[in-house]
N, C-alpha and C positions, 0 to 999 in steps of 0.2 A: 674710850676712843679707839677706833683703830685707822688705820692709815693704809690708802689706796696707792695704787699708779697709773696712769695712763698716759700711753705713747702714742707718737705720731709716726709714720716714717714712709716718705716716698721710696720704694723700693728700685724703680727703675728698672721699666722693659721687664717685669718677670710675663714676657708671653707662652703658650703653651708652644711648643713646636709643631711644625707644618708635618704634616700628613706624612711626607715623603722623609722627614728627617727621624721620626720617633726611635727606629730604631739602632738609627747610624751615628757615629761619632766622626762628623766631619767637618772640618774648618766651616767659619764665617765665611759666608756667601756677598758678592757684593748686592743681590738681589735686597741683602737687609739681612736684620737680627730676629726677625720671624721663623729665620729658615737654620734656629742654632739645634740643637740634640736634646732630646729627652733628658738623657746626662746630664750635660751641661745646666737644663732645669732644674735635676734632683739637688745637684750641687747647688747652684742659688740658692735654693730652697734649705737645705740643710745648713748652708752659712747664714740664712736668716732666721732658721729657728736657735741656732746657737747664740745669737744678737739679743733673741726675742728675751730668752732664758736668763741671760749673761744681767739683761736690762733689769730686771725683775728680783735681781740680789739671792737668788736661788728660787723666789716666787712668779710665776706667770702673773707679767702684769694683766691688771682687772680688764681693760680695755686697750686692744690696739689698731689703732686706724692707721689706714693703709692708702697708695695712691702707687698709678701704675702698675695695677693688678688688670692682667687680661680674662676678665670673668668668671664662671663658676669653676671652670674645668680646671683653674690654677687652683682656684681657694681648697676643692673636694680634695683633688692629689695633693695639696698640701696639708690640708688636717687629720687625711685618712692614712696617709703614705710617708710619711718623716715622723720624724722624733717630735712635732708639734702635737700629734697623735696624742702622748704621753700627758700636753696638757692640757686637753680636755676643754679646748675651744670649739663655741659654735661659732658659725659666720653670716655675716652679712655681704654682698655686694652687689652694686650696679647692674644697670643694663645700657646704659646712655649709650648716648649714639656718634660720640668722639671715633673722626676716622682713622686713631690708630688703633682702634680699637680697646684704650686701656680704660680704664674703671676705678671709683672710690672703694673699699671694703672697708667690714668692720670684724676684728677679732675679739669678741668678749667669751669671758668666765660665767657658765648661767648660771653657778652658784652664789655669784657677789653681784652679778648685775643682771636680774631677773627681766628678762623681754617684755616688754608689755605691747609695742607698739614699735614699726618701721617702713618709711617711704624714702621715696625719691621725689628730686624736685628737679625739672627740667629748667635748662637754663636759656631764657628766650633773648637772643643774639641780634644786633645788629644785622639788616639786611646782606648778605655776603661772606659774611664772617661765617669761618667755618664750627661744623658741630662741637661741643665741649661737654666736658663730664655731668652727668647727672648732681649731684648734692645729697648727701645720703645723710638723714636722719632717723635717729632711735632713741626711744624712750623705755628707763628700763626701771625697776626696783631696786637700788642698791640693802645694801646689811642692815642699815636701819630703818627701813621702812619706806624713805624716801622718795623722789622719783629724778631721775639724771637725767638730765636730755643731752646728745652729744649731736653734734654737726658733724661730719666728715667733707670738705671741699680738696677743690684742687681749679685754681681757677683759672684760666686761659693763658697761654705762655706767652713772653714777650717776641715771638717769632715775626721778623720783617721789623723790629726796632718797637721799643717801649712806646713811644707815643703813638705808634698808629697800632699798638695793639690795647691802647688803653683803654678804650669801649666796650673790650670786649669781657676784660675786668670785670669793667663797673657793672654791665650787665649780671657777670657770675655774681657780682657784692650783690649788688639789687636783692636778687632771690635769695642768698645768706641772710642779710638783714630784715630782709620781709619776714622767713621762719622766723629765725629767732625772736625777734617783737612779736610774733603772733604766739611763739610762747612763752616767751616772758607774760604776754598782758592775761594766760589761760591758766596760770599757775600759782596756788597763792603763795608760795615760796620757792622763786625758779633756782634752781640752778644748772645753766646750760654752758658748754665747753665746748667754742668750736674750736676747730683742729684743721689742717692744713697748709698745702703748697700752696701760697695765694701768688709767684709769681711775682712778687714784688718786695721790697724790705720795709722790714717792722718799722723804722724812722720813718717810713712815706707811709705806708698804709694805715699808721697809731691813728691818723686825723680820718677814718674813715667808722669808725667805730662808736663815738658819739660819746657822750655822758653815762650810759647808760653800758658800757661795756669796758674792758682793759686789754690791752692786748702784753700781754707778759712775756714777751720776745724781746716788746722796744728795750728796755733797759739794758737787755744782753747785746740788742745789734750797737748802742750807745758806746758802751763799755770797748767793744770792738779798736774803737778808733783807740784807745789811752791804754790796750793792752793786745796788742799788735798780735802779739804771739798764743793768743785766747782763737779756739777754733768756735766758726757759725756752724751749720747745718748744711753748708754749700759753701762751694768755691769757685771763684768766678775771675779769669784772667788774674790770677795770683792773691784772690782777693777774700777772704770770709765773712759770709753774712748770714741773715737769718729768713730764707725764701719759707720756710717752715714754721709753720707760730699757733698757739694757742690764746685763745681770747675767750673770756669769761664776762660774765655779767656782773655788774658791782654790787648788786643788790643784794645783803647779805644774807643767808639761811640760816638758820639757828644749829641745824646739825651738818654741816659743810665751811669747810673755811678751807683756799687754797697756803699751802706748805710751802710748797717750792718749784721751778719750771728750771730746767736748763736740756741743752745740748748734751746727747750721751757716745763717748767713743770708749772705745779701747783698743792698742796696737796696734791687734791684727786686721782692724778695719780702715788703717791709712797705708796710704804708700807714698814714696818718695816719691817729689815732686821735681820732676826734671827740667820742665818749663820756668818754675819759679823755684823762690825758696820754700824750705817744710815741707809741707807733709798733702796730702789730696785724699778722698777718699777712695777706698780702692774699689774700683769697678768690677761688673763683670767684662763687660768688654771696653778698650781704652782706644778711640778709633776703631780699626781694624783688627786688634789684635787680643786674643782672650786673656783675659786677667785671672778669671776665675775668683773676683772680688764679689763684693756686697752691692752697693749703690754709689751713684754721685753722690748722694746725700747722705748725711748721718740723722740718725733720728734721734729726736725729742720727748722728755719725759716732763710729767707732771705728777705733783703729787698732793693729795688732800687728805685732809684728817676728815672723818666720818666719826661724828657725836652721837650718842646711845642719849 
């Protein structure tokens, strides 16, 4: 037996800088967070390969999906140019047509999880509603021979109030559930892990998922209420929850069985929380003002045992 990991982690805003900023070190612009430094990227970037590393118990985890990544020019400077360099990840990411421009990625090890196979799946929107992330799927070889199929989403924000952005949700579900059952029914023993920001919590979204899949977030966002002082994956008006989640298919593999799921912090990625009580997680930018942190989010780890 040996025992994998893979992570989730909306990173938030790592865009490249604008033309004019690369080589300058100068304050946040109100223009926006497009127009921040080179610097100030290398620094994101190297406070999230430190995360990466930290997550992985000394080992880079096998697979790490990503959300909030502004396309290729971020993923190349960050596997070629930082200490992620060191471990020896190839990448996958997007090209969707989200007007902030940001993107799904995928970081895997092609040692433990051999490519075999990667698309995108566009997500067709209510009339109006505007553009949203691609859907990135890859199917790969793991150590025993096997085959993994991983989802990467990130599904439409609640921006302008949860109900009237809930269409556009179910639309991003739509196209998650359509892949996934198209491989679960092509695979004579699937095992698929989708992974994402789905913009919504584990308690409301568990019922979207059917018979045929689990989302192993719920129990954690559950838990939340009866252990107050237990950190989500996000905070929201003094609040923690789980907008982050992993969902797997029940159907069991003979060489795959899921370990364990939880939320992963350490220290140096919260900060005081002024507005409420505890802790937030530390940004790079908080408002207006550079934090020089990681993400709003903290990211999520999973782990399985892989059978010989």
């Amino acid at each position: 037996m040996q025992q994998q990991r893979i992570m989730f982690w909306n990173v938030e805003n790592a865009f490249w800088p604008s033309d004019d900023s690369l080589h300058q070190d100068d304050e946040f612009t109100p223009e926006g967070i497009r127009h921040w430094t080179r610097s100030r990227l290398r620094q994101k970037l190297l406070q999230l390969s430190r995360v990466i590393l930290a997550a992985g118990d000394g080992k880079a985890p096998m697979i790490v999906g990503l959300a909030e990544i502004e396309g290729d020019s971020v993923m190349h400077y960050w596997t070629h140019s930082t200490p992620l360099w060191d471990l020896h990840y190839n990448y996958i990411v997007s090209n969707g047509p989200d007007v902030r421009g940001i993107q799904t990625a995928l970081l895997y090890q092609p040692t433990d999880f051999k490519l075999l196979h990667a698309d995108f799946h566009r997500v067709q929107l209510p009339d109006g509603v505007r553009p949203t992330r691609d859907v990135l799927h890859a199917a790969g070889r793991i150590v025993n021979g096997d085959t993994l199929d991983v989802i990467v989403c990130h599904l439409p924000s609640r921006l302008g109030g949860s109900k009237q952005s809930q269409s556009a949700r179910d639309a991003a579900h739509h196209t998650v559930m359509h892949l996934a059952d198209s491989i679960r029914h092509c695979r004579l023993h699937p095992a698929i892990v989708i992974m994402g920001d789905m913009n919504d919590y584990a308690r409301k979204s568990r019922a979207w998922w059917g018979k045929d899949y689990v989302n192993l977030m719920a129990p954690l966002q559950k838990s939340l209420k009866t252990h107050p002082s237990s950190y989500g994956s996000h905070k929201y008006q003094g609040e923690w929850g789980f907008l982050d989640q992993f969902i797997v298919n029940t159907t069991s593999s003979p060489s795959f069985s899921i370990s364990n799921a939880r939320v992963f912090y350490l220290p140096f990625m919260l900060a005081e929380d002024t507005s409420h009580l505890g802790h937030r997680p530390a940004r790079s930018y908080y408002g207006y003002q550079y934090e020089g942190g990681y993400s709003d989010h903290l990211p999520i780890l999973l782990d399985f045992d892989v059978y010989f």
